[in-house]
C-alpha positions in Angstrom: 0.0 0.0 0.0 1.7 3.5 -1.3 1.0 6.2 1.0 1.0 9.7 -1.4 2.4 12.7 1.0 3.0 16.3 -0.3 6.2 17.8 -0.4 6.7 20.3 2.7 8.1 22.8 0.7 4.5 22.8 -1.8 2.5 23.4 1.4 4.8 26.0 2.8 4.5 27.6 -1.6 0.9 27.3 -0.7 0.4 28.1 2.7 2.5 32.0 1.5 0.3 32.6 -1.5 -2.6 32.9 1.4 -0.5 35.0 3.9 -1.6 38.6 3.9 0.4 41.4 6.2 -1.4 44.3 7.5 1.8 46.1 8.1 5.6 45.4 7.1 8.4 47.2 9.4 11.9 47.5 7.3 15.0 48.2 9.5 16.4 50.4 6.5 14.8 53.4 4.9 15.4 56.3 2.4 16.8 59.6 3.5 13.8 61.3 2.0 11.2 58.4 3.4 9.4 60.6 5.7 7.0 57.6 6.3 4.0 60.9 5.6 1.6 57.9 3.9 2.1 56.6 7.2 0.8 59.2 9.4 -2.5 59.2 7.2 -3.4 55.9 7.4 -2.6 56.5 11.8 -5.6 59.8 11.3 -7.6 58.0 13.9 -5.0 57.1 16.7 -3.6 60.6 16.0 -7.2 61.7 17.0 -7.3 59.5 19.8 -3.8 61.2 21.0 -5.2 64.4 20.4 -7.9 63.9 23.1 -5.3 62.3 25.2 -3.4 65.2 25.5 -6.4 67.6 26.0 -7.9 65.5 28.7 -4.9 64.2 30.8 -3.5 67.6 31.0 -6.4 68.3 33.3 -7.8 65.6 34.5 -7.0 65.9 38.0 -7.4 69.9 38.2 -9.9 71.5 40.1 -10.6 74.5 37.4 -9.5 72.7 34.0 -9.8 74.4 30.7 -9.9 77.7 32.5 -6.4 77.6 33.2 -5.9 78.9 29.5 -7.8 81.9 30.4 -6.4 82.8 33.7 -3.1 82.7 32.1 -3.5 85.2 29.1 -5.2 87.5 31.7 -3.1 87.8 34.5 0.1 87.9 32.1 -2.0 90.7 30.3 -2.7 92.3 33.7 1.5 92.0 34.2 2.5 93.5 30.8 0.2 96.7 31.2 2.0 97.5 34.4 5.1 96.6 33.6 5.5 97.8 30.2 2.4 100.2 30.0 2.9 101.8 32.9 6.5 101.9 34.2 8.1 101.1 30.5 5.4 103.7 28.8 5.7 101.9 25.4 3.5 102.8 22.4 1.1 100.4 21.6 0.4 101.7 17.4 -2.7 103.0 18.3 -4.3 99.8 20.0 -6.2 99.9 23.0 -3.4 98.5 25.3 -5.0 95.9 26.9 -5.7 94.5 23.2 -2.5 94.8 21.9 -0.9 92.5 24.7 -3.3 90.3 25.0 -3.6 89.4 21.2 0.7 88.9 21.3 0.2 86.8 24.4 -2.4 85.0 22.7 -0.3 83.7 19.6 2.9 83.4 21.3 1.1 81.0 23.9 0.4 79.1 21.3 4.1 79.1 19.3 5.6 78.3 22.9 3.4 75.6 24.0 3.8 73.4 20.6 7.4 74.4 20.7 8.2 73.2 24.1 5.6 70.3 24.2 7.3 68.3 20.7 10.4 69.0 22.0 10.5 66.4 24.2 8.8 64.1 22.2 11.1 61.3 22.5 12.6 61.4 25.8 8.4 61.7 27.2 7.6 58.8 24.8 10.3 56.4 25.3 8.1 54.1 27.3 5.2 53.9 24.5 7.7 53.6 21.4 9.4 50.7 23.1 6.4 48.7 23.0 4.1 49.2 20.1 4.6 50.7 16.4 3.3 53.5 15.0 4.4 56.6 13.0 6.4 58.4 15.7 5.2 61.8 14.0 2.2 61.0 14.8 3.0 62.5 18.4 4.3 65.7 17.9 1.5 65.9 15.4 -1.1 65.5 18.1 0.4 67.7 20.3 0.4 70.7 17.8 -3.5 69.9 17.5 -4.3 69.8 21.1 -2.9 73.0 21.8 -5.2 74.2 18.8 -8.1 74.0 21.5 -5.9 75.6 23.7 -5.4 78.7 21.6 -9.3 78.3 20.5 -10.4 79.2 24.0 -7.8 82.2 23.8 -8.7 83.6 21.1 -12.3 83.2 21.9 -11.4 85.4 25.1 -10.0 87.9 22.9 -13.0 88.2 21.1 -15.3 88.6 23.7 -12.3 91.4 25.2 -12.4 92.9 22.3 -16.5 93.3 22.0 -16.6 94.8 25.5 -13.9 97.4 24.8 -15.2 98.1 21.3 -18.9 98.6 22.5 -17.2 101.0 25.1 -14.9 103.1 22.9 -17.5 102.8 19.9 -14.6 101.2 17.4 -13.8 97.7 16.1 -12.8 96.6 13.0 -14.0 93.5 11.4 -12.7 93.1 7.7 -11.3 90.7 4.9 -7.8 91.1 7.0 -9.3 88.6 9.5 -9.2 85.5 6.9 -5.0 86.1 7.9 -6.1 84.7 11.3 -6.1 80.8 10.6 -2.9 81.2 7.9 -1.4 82.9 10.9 -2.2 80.2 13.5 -0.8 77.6 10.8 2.4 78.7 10.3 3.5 79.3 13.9 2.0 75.8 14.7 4.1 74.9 12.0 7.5 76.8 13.3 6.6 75.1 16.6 6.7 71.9 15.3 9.9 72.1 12.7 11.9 73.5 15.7 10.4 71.5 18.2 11.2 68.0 16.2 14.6 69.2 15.9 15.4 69.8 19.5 13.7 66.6 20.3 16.2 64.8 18.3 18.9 66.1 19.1 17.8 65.6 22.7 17.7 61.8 22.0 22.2 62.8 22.9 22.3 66.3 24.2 20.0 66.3 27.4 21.6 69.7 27.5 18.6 70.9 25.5 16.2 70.1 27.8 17.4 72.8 30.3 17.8 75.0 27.5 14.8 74.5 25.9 13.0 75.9 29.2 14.7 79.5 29.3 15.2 79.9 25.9 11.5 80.3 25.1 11.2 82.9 27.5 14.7 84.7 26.2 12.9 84.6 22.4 9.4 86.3 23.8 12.1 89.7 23.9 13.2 89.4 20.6 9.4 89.4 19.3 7.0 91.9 19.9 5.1 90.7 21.8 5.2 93.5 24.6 6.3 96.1 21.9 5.5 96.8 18.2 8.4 96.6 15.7 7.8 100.5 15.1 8.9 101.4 18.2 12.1 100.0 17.6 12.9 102.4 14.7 16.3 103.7 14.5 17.6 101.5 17.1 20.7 99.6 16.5 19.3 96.2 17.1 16.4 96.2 15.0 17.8 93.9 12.8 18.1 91.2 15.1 14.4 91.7 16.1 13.5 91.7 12.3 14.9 89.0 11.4 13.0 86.9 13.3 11.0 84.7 11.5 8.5 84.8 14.3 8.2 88.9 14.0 6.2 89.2 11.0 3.7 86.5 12.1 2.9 88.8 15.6 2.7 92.0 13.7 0.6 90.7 11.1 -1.7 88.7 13.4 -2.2 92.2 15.5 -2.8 93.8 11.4 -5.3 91.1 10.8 -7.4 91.9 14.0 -6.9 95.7 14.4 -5.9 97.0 11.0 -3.1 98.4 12.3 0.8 98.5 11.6 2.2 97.6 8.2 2.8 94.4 7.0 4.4 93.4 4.1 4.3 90.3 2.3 7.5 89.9 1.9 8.3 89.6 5.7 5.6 87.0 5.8 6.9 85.2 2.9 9.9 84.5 4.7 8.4 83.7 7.5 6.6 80.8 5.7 9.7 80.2 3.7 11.5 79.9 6.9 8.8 77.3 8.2 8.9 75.1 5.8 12.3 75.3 5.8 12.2 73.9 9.4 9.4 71.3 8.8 11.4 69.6 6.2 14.7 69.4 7.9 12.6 68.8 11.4 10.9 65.5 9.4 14.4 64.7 7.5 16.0 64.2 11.2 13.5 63.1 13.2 12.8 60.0 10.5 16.9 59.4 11.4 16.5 59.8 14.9 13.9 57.4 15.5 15.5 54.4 14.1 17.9 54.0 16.8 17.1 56.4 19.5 16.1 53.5 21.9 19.5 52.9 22.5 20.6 56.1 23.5 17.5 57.4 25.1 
């Protein structure tokens, strides 16, 4: 009696023709793969981190979301004494209270998506050890959350703005507004190129994590955000204040609101230029970092 058996390696031929991956992770990558396809197809668990962020923040505070508006207006409350008052700097026609809490409001938001994705990996290291997912997905979701957080800010402004204009009988609603979201886009967008950068090069240099927490604060007085760029006419360090790629965004957010100032589009356009600058050499490093930060993080 002959027994017929199948060859192992025909069943194993067979057994791969029905075999069907979900996802394939390759040790070795392109320079240029920046994995962007990636992040698309993660739009939900980016979502999910999104919340995350939003919720945990404040989970166990007693006043919550309103922590964003006690900060813009005590800080407001700060910069009209100290630099309204005892400083006495010109505020181009703006009601004062306005014009610092419309800087505040924007640099809030440049600050916290700066300093947040900055420590992306060295905050994540326990997560990215375990499962895999885009690790730009993070950062990502961190520039969203604080999206809500400038939301509720500028909604504060608004309603600032109403009262004062109802009082003095001025405010200007026009075409300029439509700026506001471009506005809000590229400093997002300068906060996340910079912040991936010093996040990857923190993966090495913790150094950058001390610096990272004074050096905000040190850039707020190189943009005006407590001054308007006119006032710094004829002054020998102008330049360093203008070339900031942060200046024409806070001049031309205060221009969008209050029609006021000058703005030209070709501080703006290197403002952009300069953030997409930053975005693609932010992507290009962090898509090197993360390949073999475990093992140095």
């Amino acid at each position: 009696m002959q027994t017929q058996t199948t060859p192992a390696l025909a069943v194993g031929d067979r057994k791969s023709d029905h075999e069907h991956w979900d996802e394939i992770i390759r040790p070795e990558s392109g320079l240029f793969d920046l994995k962007l396809r990636e992040v698309w197809r993660y739009r939900d668990l980016l979502m999910l981190f999104v919340k995350r962020d939003f919720i945990a923040q404040y989970k166990q505070t007693i006043l919550g979301p309103v922590w964003h508006v006690i900060q813009p207006v005590f800080t407001t409350i700060m910069f009209l004494l100290v630099f309204g008052k005892i400083a006495n700097i010109p505020t181009d026609g703006i009601h004062p209270t306005l014009f610092y809490m419309s800087g505040i409001t924007i640099w809030s938001y440049f600050s916290a998506c700066l300093t947040a994705t900055s420590n992306t990996f060295v905050a994540n290291a326990g997560i990215f050890g375990k499962v895999y997912f885009p690790r730009l997905v993070i950062p990502l979701s961190t520039v969203m959350s604080n999206m809500v957080k400038f939301g509720i800010q500028f909604a504060l402004l608004l309603c600032v703005m109403g009262w004062i204009g109802f009082r003095t009988g001025h405010f200007y609603f026009g075409i300029n507004w439509l700026l506001v979201p471009v506005l809000m886009l590229m400093m997002g967008g300068l906060g996340l190129g910079l912040g991936i950068i010093i996040s990857s090069l923190t993966t090495k240099y913790r150094d950058f994590t001390v610096l990272i927490g004074f050096g905000v604060q040190l850039a707020m007085y190189i943009t005006p955000v407590a001054y308007p760029l006119s006032f710094l006419e004829g002054k020998s360090y102008k330049t360093f204040v203008a070339i900031n790629p942060l200046t024409p965004v806070v001049e031309a957010f205060r221009f969008a609101l209050f029609d006021r100032g000058t703005v030209s589009m070709a501080s703006l356009g290197y403002s952009f230029g300069f953030m997409i600058v930053a975005l693609f050499l932010g992507m290009l490093i962090f898509s090197k970092v993360e390949r073999s930060f475990m093992d140095t993080v």
